[in-house]
N, C-alpha and C positions, 0 to 999 in steps of 0.2 A: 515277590517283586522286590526290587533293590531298593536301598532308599533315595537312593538318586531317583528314581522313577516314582517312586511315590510322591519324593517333591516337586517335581516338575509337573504329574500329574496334578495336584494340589493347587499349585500354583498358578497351573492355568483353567481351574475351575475359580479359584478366587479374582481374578482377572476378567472372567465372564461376570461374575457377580458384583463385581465392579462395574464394570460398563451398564452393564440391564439398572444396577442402582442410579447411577446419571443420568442414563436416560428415564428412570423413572420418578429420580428428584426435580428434574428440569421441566414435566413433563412435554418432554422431547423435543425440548429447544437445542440440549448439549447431547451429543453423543453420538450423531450418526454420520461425523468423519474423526479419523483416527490416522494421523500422522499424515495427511495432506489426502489419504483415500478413503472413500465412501463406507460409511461401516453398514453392515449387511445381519438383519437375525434371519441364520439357515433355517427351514423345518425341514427333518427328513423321520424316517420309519423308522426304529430300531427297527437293527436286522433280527437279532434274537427274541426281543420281547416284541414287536408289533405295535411299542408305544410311540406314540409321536415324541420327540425331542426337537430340541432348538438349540441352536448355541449364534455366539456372535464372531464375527468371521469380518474381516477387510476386504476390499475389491480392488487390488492392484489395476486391473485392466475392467475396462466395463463401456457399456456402450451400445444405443442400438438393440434394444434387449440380451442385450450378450453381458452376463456377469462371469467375471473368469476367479476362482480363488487358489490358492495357494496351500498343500494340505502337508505344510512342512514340519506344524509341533515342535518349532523354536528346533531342530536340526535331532527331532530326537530319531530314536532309531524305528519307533513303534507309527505305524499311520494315527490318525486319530482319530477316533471314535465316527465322526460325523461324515469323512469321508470311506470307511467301511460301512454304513449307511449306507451312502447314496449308492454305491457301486451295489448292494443287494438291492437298493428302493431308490429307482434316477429318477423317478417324477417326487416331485418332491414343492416348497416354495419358498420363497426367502421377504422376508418385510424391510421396505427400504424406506426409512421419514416418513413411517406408520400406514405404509402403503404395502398392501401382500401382493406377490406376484405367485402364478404358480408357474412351476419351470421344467425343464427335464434335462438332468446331468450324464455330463460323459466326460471319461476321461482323455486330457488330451494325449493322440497320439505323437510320436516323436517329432514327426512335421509340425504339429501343432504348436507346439511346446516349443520346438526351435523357435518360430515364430514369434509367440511370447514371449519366451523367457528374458529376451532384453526390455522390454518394454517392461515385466514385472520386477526386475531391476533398477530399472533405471525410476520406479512410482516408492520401492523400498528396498536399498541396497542390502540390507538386514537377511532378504532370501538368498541372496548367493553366498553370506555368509553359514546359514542354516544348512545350505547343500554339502560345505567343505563338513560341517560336524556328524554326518553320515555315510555309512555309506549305501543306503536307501537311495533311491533317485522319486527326489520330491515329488510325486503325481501333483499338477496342476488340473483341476478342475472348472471345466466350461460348461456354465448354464446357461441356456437357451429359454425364453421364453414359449409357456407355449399357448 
């Protein structure tokens, strides 16, 4: 692996551990919006190991029981971990202001995604910059309550 990818990788594990610490110094007064959106901890299966995982994820769009995320890795080239997950294991839950929901993901198709994608824009311009630094096309990710 390159070192550019180990630090990005790194970087954005220390950023999760970040936030889980706020929210867990606060006990969870601070931390569950992040840049004007709802902060979200995913649960989903390891697709290889079968072990539950979490990570802490943004809600651009949400609503309605409809959580939508964004599986863009800061514009890297690699998916990231959590949504190679849900795509082997879509049922899955997410805890929102220490409230767990269970959900089932999919990802959005092109129509869908048209749909969104301004609206996930316009909640953090940061994603359409993340799209130009690949050339992956960002799966956008829709949970449903279920």
């Amino acid at each position: 692996m390159s070192r550019r990818r180990q630090l990005n990788d790194a970087g954005m594990k220390l950023m999760n551990g970040v936030h889980r610490a706020v929210l867990a110094i606060s006990g969870g007064r601070l931390g569950w919006t992040l840049g004007g959106m709802p902060s979200v901890e995913l649960h989903t299966t390891g697709r290889v190991s079968g072990i539950r995982r979490s990570t802490m994820l943004t809600a651009p769009v949400h609503g309605n029981g409809r959580w939508v995320f964004v599986a863009s890795k800061g514009g890297d080239d690699r998916d990231p971990l959590w949504y190679r997950n849900l795509v082997a294991h879509p049922d899955a839950a997410i805890t929102v202001r220490g409230r767990t929901l269970n959900v089932h993901a999919h990802t959005a198709d092109t129509a869908e995604k048209a749909e969104l994608w301004p609206q996930i824009v316009a909640a953090n311009s940061r994603y359409a910059e993340y799209q130009t630094k690949t050339t992956r096309d960002i799966p956008v990710v829709i949970c449903d309550e279920r």
